[in-house]
Backbone as numpy.savetxt, mean C-alpha at the origin, in Angstrom:
# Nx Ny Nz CAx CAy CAz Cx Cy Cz
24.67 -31.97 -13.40 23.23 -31.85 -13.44 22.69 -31.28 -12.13
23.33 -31.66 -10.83 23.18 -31.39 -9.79 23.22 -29.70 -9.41
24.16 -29.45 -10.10 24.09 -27.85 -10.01 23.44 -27.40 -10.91
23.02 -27.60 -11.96 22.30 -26.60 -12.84 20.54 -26.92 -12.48
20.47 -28.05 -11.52 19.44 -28.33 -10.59 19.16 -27.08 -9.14
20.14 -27.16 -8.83 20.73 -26.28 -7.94 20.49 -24.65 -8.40
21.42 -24.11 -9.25 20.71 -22.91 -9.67 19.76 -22.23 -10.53
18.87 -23.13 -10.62 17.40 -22.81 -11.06 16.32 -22.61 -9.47
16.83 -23.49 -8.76 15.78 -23.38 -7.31 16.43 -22.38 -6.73
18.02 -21.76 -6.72 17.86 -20.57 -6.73 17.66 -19.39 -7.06
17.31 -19.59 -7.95 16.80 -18.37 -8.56 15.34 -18.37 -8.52
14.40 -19.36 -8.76 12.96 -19.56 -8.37 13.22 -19.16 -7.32
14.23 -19.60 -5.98 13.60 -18.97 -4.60 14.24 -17.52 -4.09
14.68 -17.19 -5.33 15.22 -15.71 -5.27 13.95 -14.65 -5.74
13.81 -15.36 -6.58 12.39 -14.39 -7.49 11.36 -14.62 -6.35
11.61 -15.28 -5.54 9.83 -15.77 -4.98 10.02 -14.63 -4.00
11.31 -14.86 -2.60 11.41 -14.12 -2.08 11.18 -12.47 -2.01
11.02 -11.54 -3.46 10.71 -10.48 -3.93 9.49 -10.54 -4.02
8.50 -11.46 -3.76 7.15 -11.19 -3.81 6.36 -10.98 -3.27
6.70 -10.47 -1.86 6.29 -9.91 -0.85 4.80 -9.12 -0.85
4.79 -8.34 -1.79 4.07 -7.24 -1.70 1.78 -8.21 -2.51
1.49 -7.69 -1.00 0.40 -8.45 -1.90 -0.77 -8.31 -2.96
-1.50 -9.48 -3.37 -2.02 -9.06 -4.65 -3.14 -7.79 -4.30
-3.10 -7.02 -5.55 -4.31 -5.92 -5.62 -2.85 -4.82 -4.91
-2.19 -4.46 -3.91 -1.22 -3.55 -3.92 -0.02 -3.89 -4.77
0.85 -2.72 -4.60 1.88 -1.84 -5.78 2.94 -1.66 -4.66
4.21 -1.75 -4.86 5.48 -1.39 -3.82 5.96 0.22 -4.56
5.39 0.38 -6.02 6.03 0.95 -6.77 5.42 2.56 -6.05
5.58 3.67 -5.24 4.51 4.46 -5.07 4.76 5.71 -6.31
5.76 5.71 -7.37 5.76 6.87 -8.60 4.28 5.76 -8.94
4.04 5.30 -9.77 3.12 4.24 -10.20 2.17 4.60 -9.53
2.25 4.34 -8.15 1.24 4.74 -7.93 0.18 6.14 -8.14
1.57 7.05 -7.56 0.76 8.44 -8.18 -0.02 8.45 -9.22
0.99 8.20 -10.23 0.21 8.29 -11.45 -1.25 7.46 -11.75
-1.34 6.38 -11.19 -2.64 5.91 -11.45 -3.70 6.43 -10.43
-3.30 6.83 -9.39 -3.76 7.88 -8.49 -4.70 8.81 -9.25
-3.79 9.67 -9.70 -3.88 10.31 -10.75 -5.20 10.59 -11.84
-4.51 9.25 -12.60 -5.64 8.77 -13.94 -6.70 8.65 -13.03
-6.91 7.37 -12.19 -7.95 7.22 -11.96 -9.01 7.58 -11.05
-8.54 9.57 -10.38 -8.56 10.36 -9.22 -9.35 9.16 -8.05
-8.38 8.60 -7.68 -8.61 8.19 -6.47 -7.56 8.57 -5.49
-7.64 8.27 -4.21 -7.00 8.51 -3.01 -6.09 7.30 -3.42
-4.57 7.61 -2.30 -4.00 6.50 -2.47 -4.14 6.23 -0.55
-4.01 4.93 -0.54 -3.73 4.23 1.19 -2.42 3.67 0.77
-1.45 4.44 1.98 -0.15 3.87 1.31 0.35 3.48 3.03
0.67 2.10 2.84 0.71 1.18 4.33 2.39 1.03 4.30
2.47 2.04 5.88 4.24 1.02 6.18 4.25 0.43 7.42
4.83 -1.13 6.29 4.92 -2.02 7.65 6.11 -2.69 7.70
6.17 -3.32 8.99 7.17 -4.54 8.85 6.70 -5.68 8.81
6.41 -6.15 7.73 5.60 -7.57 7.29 6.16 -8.54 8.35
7.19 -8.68 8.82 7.90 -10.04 9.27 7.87 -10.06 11.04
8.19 -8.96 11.21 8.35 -8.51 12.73 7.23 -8.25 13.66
6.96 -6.78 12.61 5.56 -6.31 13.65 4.25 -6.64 14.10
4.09 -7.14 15.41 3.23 -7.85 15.07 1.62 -6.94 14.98
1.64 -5.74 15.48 0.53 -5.13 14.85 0.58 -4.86 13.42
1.75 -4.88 12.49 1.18 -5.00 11.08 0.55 -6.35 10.82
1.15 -7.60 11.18 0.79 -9.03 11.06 -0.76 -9.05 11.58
-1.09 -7.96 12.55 -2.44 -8.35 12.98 -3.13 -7.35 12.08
-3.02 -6.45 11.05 -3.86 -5.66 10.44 -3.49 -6.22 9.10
-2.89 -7.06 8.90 -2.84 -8.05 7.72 -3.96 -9.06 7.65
-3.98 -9.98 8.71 -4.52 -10.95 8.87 -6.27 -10.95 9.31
-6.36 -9.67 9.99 -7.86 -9.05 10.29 -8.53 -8.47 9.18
-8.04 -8.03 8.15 -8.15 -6.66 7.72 -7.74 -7.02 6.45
-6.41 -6.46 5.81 -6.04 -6.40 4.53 -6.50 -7.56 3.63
-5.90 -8.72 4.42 -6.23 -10.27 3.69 -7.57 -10.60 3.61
-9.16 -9.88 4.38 -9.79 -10.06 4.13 -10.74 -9.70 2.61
-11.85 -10.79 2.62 -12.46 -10.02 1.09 -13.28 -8.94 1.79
-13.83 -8.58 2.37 -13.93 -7.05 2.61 -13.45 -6.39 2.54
-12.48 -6.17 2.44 -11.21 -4.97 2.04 -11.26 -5.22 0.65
-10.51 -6.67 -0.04 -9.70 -6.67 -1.13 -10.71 -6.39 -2.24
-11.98 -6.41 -2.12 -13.29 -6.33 -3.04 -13.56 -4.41 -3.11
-13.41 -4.10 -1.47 -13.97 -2.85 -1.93 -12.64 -1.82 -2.13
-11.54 -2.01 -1.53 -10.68 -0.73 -1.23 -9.87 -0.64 -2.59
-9.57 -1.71 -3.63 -8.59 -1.57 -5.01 -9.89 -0.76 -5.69
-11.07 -0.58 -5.68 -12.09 0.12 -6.58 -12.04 1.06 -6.21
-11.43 2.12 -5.10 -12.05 3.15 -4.12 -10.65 4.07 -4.05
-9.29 3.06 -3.75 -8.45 3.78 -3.57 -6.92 2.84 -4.35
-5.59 3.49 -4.16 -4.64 2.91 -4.89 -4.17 2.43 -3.69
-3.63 0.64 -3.66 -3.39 0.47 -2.51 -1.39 0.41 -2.70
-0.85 1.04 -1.57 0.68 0.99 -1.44 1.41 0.29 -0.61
2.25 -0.53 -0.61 2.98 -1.72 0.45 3.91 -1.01 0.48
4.39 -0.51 1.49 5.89 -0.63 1.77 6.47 -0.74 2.47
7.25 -1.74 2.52 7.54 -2.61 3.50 9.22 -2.24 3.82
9.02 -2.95 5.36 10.39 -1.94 6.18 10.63 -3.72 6.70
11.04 -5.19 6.53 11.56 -6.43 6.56 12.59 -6.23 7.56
12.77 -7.24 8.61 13.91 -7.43 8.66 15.30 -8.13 8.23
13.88 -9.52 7.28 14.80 -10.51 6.34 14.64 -9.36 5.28
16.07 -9.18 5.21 16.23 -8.28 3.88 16.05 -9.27 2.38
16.05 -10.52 2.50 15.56 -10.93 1.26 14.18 -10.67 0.71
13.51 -9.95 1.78 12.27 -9.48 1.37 11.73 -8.78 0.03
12.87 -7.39 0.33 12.78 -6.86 -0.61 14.61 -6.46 -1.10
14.09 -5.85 -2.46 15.41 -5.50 -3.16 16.00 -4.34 -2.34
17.71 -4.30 -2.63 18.26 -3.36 -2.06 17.74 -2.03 -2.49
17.39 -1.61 -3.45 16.75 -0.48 -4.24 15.78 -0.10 -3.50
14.69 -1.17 -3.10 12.73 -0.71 -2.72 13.40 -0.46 -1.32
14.20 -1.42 -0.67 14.89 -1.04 0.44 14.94 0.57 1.01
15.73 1.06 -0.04 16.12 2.62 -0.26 15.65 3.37 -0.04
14.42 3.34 -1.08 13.52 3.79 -1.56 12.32 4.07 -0.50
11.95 2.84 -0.01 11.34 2.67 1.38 11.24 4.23 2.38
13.09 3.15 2.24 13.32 4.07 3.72 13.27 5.95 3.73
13.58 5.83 2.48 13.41 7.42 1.94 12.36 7.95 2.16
11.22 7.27 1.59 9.62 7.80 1.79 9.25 7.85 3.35
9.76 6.90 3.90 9.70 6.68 5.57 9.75 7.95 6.13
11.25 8.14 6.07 12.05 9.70 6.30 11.25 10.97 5.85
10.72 11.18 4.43 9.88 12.08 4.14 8.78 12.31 5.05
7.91 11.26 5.03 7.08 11.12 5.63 6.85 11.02 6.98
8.04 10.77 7.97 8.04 11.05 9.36 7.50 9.85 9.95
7.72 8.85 9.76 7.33 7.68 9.60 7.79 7.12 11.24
7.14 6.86 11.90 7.97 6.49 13.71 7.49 5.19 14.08
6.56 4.75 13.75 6.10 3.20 14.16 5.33 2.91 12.75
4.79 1.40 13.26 4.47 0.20 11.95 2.93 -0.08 13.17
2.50 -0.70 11.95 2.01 0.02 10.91 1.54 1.72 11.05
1.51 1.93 10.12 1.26 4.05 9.67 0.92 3.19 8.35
-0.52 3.97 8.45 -1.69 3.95 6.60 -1.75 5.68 6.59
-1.22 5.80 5.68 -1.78 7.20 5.44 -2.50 7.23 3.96
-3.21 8.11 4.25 -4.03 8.57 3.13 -3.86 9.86 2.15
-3.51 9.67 0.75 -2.95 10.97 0.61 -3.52 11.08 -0.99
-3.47 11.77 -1.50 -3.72 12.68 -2.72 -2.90 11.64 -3.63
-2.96 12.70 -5.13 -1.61 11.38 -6.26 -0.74 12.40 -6.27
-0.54 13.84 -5.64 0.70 14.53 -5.68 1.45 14.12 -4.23
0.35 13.22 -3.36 1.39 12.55 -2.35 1.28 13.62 -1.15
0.25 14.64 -1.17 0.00 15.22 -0.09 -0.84 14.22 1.10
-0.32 14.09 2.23 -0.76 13.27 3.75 -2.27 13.89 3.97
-3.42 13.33 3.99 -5.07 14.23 4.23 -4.99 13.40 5.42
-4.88 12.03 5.78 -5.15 11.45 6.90 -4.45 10.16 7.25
-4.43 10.25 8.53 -3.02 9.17 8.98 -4.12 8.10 10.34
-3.65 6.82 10.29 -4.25 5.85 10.94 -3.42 4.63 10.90
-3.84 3.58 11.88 -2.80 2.49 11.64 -3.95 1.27 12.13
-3.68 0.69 13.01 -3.96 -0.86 13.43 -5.31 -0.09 14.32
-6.50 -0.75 13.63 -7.70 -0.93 14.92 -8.12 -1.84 15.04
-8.78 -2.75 16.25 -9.35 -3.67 16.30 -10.81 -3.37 15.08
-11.43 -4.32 15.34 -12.76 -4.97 14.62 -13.01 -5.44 13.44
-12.17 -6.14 12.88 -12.28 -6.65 11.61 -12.28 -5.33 10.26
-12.21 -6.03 9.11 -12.16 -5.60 7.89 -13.46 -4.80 7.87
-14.95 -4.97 7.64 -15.62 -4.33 7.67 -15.70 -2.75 8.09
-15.73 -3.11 9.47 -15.32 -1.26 10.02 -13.87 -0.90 9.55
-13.08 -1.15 9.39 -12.06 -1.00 8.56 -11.90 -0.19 7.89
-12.84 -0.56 6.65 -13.13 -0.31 5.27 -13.77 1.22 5.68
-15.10 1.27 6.65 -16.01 2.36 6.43 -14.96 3.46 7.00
-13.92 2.62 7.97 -13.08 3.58 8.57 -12.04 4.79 7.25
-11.96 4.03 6.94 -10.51 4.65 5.73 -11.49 5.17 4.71
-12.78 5.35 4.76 -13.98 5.40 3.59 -14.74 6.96 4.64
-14.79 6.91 5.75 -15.34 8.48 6.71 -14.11 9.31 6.48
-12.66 8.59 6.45 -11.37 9.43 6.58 -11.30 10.70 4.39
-11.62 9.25 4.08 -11.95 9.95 2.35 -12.77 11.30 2.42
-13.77 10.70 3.04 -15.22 11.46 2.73 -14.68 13.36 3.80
-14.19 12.80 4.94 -14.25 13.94 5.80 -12.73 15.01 5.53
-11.73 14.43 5.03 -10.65 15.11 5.56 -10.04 15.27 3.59
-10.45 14.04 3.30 -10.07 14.48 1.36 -10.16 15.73 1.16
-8.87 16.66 0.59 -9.06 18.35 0.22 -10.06 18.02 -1.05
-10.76 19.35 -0.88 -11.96 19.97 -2.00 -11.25 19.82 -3.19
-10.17 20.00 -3.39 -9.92 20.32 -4.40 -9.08 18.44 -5.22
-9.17 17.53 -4.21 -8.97 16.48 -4.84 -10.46 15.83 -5.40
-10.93 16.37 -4.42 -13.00 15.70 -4.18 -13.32 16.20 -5.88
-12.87 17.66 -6.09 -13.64 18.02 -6.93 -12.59 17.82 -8.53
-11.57 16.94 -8.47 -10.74 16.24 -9.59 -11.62 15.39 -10.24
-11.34 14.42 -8.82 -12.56 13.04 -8.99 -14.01 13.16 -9.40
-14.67 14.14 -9.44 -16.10 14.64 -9.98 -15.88 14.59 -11.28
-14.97 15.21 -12.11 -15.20 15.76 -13.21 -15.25 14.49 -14.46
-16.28 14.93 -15.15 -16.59 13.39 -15.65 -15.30 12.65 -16.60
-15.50 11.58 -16.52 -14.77 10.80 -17.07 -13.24 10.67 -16.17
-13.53 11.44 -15.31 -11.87 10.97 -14.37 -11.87 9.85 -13.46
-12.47 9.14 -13.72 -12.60 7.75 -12.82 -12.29 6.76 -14.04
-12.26 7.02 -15.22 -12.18 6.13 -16.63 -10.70 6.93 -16.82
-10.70 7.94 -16.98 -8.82 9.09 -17.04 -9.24 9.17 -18.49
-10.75 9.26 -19.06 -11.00 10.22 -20.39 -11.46 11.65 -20.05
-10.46 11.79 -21.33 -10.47 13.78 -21.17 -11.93 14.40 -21.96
């Protein structure tokens, strides 16, 4: 009984450990595109080291985890986790991979890096950890939309019904 006690709490604390990624963001970034996509928004796609760094830990705890962010930025943009752990039980060997791949694409040199990009995954604007809370935050990654978003994503998102993804 003792063991079949035993491997149920591991596996509950196997599954838990994979849950890293928090609510309202996606680890998945194909997924993401695509809802990118449907729902022409920008994506903010964040790499951090959840465990280590402590400027991601401080743009978590200022910032992401706040309801100023989590209220306005899932309506505005697609949000992306991807996380670079050093407890590799963090994430799966796969997102691991996968991660590190996009890292590499992307030229990725320190934690946190938010970039801001299109749903074909083109980079419009790159930023990481600022002081002042969630608020300026928000307007921050919201001037970066408004000023540096290509015309030609601006003018996706116009066309009616692409915020619903009816044709």
């Amino acid at each position: 009984m003792k063991q079949i006690l035993f491997v149920f709490a591991a596996a509950a604390l196997a599954a838990s450990a994979f849950a890293a990624v928090p609510k309202g963001w996606t680890d998945d970034f194909e997924a993401a595109q695509k809802r990118a996509a449907k729902e022409a928004k920008p994506m903010l796609v964040l790499f951090t080291g959840s465990d280590w760094c402590i400027w991601c830990k401080r743009l978590e705890g200022e910032v992401f985890s706040q309801e100023a962010f989590s209220k306005a930025i899932p309506k505005e943009m697609v949000a992306v986790f991807l996380d670079f752990p050093s407890d590799e039980s963090l994430v799966t060997p796969a997102r691991r991979m996968k991660n590190e791949w996009l890292g590499r694409i992307y030229g990725i040199r320190g934690y946190p890096t938010v970039l801001l990009m299109d749903a074909k995954g083109e980079v419009f604007a790159k930023t990481g950890y600022r002081p002042g809370g969630a608020e300026p935050y928000v307007e921050h990654l919201r001037q970066l939309v408004a000023e540096k978003m290509p015309k030609s994503a601006k003018a996706e998102a116009a066309k009616p019904g692409a915020r619903t993804g009816a044709k």
